[in-house]
C-alpha positions as CSV (number, residue, x, y, z in Angstrom):
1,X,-1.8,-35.2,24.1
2,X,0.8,-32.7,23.2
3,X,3.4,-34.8,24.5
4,X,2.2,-38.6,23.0
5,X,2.6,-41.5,25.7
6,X,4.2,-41.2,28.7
7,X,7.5,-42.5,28.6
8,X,7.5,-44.1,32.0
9,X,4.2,-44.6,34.3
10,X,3.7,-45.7,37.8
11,X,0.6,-46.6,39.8
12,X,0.5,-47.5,43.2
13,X,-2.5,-49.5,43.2
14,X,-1.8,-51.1,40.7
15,X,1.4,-52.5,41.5
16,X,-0.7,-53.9,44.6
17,X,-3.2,-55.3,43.1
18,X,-0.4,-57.1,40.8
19,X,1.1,-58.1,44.3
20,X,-2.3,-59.7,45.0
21,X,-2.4,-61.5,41.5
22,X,0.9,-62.9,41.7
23,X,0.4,-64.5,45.8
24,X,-2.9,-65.9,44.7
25,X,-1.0,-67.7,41.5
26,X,1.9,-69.1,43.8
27,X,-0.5,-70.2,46.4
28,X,-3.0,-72.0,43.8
29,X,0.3,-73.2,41.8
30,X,1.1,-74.9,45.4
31,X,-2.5,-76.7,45.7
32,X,-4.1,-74.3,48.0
33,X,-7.6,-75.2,49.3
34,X,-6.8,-79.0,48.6
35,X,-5.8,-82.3,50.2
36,X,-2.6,-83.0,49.1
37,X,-1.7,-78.6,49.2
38,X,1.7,-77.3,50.2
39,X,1.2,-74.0,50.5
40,X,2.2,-72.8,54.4
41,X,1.2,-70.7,56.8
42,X,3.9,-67.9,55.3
43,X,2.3,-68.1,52.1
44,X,-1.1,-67.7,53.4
45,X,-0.2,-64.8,55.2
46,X,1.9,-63.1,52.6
47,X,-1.0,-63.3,50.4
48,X,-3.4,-61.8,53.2
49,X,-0.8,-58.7,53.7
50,X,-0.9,-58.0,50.2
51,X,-4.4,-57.9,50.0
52,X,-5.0,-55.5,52.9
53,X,-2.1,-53.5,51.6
54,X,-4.2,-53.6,48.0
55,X,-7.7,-52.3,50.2
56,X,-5.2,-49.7,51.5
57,X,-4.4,-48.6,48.0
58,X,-7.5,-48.0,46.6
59,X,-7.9,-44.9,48.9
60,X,-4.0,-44.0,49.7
61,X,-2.0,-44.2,46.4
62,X,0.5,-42.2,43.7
63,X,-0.1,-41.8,40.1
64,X,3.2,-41.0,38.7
65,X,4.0,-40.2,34.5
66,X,7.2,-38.6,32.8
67,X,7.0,-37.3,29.4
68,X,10.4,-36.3,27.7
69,X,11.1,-34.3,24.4
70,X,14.3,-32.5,23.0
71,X,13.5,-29.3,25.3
72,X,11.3,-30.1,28.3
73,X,10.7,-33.1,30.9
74,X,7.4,-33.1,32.3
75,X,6.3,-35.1,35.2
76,X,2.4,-35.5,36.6
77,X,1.7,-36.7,39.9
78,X,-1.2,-37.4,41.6
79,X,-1.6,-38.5,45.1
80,X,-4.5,-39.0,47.5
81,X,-5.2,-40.2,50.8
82,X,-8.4,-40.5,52.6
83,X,-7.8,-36.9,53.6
84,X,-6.3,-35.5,50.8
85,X,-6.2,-35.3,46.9
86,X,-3.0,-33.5,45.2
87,X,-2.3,-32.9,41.8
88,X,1.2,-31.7,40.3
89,X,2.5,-30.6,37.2
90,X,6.1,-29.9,36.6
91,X,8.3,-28.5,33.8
92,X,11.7,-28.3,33.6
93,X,13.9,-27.2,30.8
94,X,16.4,-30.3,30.3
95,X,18.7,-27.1,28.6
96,X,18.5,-25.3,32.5
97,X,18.2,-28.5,34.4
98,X,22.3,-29.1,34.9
99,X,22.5,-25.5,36.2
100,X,19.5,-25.5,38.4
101,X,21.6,-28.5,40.0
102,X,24.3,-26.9,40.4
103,X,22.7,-23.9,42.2
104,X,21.3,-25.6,44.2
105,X,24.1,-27.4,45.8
106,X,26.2,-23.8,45.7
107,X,23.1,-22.0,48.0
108,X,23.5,-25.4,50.0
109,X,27.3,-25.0,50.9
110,X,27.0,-21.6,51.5
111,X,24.2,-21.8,53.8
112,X,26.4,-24.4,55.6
113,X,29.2,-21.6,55.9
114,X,26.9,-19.1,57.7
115,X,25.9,-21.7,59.9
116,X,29.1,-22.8,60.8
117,X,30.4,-18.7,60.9
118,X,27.6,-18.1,63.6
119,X,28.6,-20.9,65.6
120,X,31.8,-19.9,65.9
């Protein structure tokens, strides 16, 4: 609530569900289930993928949303599978976020050095 809305949102089973919506639409737009129908064995199938991988979703998917302000980015994430359930909350200073960047590429080349010194 602190934060307002989110300023960008993703849902995995959502998105399949709309993936569901739309194959049913084209393949009703096409005459599906009557005589004079053009919708083809592709179609058909397409729309059957996308409604397994919409099943799937209901107990495997990602709830992603981003809020931003003048001093912080947030992010929540939720995940869960049909073994697992996570939830995450991250801050990050968008004042620090360039130099944690940067840091983190330095440690990565200099880990590269040692490597490369022990090899030789």
């Amino acid at each position: 609530m602190k934060y307002g809305e989110p300023t960008s949102r993703r849902d995995t089973a959502e998105e399949a569900e709309a993936r569901v919506r739309s194959a049913e639409s084209y393949n009703r737009s096409l005459g599906e289930g009557t005589r004079r129908s053009r919708t083809t064995a592709d179609d058909l199938a397409y729309e059957n993928k996308v409604r397994v991988e919409a099943l799937a979703a209901q107990s495997d998917y990602v709830v992603e949303k981003s809020w931003k302000d003048a001093e912080t980015k947030l992010q929540l994430t939720g995940w869960q599978q049909p073994d697992t359930r996570r939830l995450t909350l991250d801050y990050v200073s968008r004042f620090l976020e360039p130099h944690l960047g940067k840091r983190s590429t330095e440690l990565e080349a200099l880990e590269k050095k040692r490597e490369q010194a022990q090899e030789l």
